[in-house]
C-alpha positions in Angstrom: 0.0 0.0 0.0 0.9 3.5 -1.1 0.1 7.0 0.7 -0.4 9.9 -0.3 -0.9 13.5 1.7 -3.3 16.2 0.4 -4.9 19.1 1.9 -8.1 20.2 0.0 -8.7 23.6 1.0 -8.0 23.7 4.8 -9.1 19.8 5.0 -6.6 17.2 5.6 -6.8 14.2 3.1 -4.8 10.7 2.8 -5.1 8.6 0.0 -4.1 5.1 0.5 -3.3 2.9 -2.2 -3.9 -0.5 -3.1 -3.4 -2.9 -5.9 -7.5 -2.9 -6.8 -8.6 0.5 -5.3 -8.0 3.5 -3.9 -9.4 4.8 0.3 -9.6 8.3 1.0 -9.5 9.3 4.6 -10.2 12.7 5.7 -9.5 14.7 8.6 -12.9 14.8 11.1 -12.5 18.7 12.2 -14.9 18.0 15.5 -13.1 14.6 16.7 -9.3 14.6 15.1 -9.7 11.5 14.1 -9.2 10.1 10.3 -12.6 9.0 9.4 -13.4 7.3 5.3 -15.2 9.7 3.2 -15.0 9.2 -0.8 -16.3 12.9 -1.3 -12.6 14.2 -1.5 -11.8 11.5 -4.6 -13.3 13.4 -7.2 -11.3 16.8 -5.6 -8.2 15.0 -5.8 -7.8 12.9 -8.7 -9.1 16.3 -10.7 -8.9 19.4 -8.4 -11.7 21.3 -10.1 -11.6 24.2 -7.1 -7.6 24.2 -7.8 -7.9 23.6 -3.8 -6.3 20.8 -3.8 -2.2 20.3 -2.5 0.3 17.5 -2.2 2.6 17.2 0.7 5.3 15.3 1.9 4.1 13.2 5.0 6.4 15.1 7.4 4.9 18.6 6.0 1.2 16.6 6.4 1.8 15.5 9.7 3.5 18.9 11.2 0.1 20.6 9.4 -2.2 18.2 10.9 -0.7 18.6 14.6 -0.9 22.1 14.6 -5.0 21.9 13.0 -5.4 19.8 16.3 -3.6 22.0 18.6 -5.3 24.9 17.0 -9.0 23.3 17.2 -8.1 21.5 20.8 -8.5 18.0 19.6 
């Protein structure tokens, strides 16, 4: 399995991976937890709000601490 790191506007998004199909996870802004929702696949795979960036998983993970800090998850 592959992953990959997006933020879509201010939403933190993985994509992982696999051989047959693709799971996007994205960033629950009341919880902080990582929760399955296929509505960011069509905003990644063709970013039609050009809202969409790639990161690095260190640049992800700094972002995503500092979200939680910031929202006091």
């Amino acid at each position: 399995m592959e992953k990959k790191f997006y933020l879509c506007g201010l939403r933190p998004v993985i994509v992982e991976i696999y051989e047959t199909y693709e799971n996007y996870l994205a960033l629950n802004m009341q919880t902080g937890v990582f929760e399955q929702n296929f509505r960011y696949s069509h905003q990644v795979t063709y970013d039609p709000d050009g809202d969409v960036e790639e990161l690095s998983e260190q640049k992800f993970n700094t972002y995503v601490e500092k979200l939680k800090k910031e929202r006091g998850l």
